[in-house]
C-alpha positions in Angstrom: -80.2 66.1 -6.3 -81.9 62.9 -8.2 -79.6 64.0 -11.5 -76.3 64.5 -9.6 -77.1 61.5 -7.8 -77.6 59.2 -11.1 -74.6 60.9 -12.9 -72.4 59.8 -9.9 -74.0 56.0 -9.4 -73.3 55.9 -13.8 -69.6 56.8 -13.1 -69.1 54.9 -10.4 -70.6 51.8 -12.2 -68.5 53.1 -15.6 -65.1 52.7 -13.9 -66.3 49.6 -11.7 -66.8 48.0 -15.3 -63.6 49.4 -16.7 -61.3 48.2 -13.7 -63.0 44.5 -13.9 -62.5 44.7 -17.7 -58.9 45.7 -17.3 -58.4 43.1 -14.2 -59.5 40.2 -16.5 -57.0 41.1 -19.4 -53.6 41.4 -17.1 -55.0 38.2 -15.1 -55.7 36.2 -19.2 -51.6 37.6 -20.1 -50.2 36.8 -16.8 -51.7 33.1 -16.9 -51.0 33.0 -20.3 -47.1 34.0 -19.9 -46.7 32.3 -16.4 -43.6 28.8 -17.2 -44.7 25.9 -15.7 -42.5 22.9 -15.0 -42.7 19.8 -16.6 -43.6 16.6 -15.0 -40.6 15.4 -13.1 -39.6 12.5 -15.1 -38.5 14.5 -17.7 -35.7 16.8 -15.6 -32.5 15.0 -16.9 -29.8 15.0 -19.5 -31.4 15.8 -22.7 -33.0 12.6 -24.1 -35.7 11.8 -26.9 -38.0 8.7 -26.2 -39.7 7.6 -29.2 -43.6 7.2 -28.9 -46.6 6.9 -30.8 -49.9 8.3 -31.4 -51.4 5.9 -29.0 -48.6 6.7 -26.1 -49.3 10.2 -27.0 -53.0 10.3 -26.6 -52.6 8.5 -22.8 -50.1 11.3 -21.9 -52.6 13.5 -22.5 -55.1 11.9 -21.0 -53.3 11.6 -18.0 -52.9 15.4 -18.2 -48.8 15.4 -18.0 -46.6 18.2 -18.6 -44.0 17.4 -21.4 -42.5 17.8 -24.6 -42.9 16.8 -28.1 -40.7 17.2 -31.2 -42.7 16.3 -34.7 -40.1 14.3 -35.9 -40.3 13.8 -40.0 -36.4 11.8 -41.2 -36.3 12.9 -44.5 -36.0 16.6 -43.5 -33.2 18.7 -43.5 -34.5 21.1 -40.9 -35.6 18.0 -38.7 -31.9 17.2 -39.0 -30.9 20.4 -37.2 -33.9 20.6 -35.0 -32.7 17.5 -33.4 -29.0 18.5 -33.1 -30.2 22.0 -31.2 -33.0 19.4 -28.5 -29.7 17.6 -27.5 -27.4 20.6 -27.4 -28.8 22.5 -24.8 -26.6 23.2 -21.8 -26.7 21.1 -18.5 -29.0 23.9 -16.7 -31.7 22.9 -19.7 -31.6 19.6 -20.4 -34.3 17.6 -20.2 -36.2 14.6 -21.8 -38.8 15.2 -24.7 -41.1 12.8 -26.9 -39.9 12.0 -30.8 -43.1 11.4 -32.7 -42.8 10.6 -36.4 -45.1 13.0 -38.7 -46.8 10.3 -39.7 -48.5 9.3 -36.5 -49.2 13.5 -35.1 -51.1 13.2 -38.5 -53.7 10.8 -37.1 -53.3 12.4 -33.4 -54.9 15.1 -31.6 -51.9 16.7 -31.8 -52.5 17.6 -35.5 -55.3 19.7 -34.3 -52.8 22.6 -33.4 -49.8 21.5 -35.5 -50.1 21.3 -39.2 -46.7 21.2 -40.5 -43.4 19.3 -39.2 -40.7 19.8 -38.1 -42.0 21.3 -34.8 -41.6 21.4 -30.8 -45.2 21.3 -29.0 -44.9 21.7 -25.2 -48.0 20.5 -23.8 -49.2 21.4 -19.7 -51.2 19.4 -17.9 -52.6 17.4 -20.9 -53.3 20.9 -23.4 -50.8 21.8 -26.1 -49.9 25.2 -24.4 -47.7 26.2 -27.8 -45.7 24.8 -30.9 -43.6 26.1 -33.4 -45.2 26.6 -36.9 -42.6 25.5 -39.1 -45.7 27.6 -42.3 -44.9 30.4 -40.4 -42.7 33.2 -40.7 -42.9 34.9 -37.2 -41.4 31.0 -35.6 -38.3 31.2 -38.7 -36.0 32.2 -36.0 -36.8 29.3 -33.7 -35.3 26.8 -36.4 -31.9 28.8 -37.3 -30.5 27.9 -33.8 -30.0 25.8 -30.5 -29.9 29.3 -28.6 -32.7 30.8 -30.4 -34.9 27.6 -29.9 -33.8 27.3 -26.2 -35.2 30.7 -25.5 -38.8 30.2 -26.9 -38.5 26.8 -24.7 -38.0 28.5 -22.0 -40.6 30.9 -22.2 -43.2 28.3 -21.8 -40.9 25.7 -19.1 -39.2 26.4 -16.0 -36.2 24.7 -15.4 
């Protein structure tokens, strides 16, 4: 009885474990994958507002919800990035940050993005994601106003 007893309590404990295991990983994705809105400041017609390292740091110290495009002028890619922000239809407009490479260089921000152009969508004061412009698996992102809208929107609910 003692033996049946212990190989029961053992299974028992061996699925308990496997559940909670399995529990944690779909709770991590779904917060992971979950859109969040940005602050409401920033729902209106597409609009960049220039800032600096400085402005950027208080942002995120104040732990808003917003968007930054790593601005750098003598770019080609820049060039388009910008036409696709402000080409987005009414439903998705809204109003992002413009920092110049030079100052995400010497920000926080530089921690997570390493090359420029880029889009970094930050939530409650965290970089949530940004586009790695080094990267093959973001090319996609920077060929088009639709294809950039959709990884947008995988991160911001409008």
């Amino acid at each position: 009885m003692g033996k049946k007893k212990a190989i029961i309590i053992s299974a028992v404990a061996t699925l308990l474990l496997a559940g909670g295991i399995t529990g944690g990983i779909l709770i991590i994705n779904n917060q992971q994958e979950q859109p969040f809105r940005l602050d409401s400041e920033y729902y209106a017609a597409s609009e960049s507002i220039d800032i600096t390292k400085d402005q950027y740091e208080d942002l995120i110290a104040q732990k808003k919800s917003f968007v930054v495009m790593v601005d750098k002028p003598d770019c080609v890619t820049t060039t388009s990035m910008r036409e696709y922000m402000s080409g987005f239809p009414g439903d998705t407009q809204f109003k992002y940050y413009r920092m110049m490479w030079e100052d995400v260089s010497k920000s926080s921000l530089h921690e997570k993005v390493k090359f420029a152009p880029s889009i970094a969508i930050i939530h409650e004061g965290t970089v949530k994601a940004w586009l790695d412009a080094d990267s093959d698996k973001d090319v996609e992102y920077y060929n088009s106003a639709e294809a950039l809208q959709s990884w947008i929107k995988k991160y911001i609910l409008f």
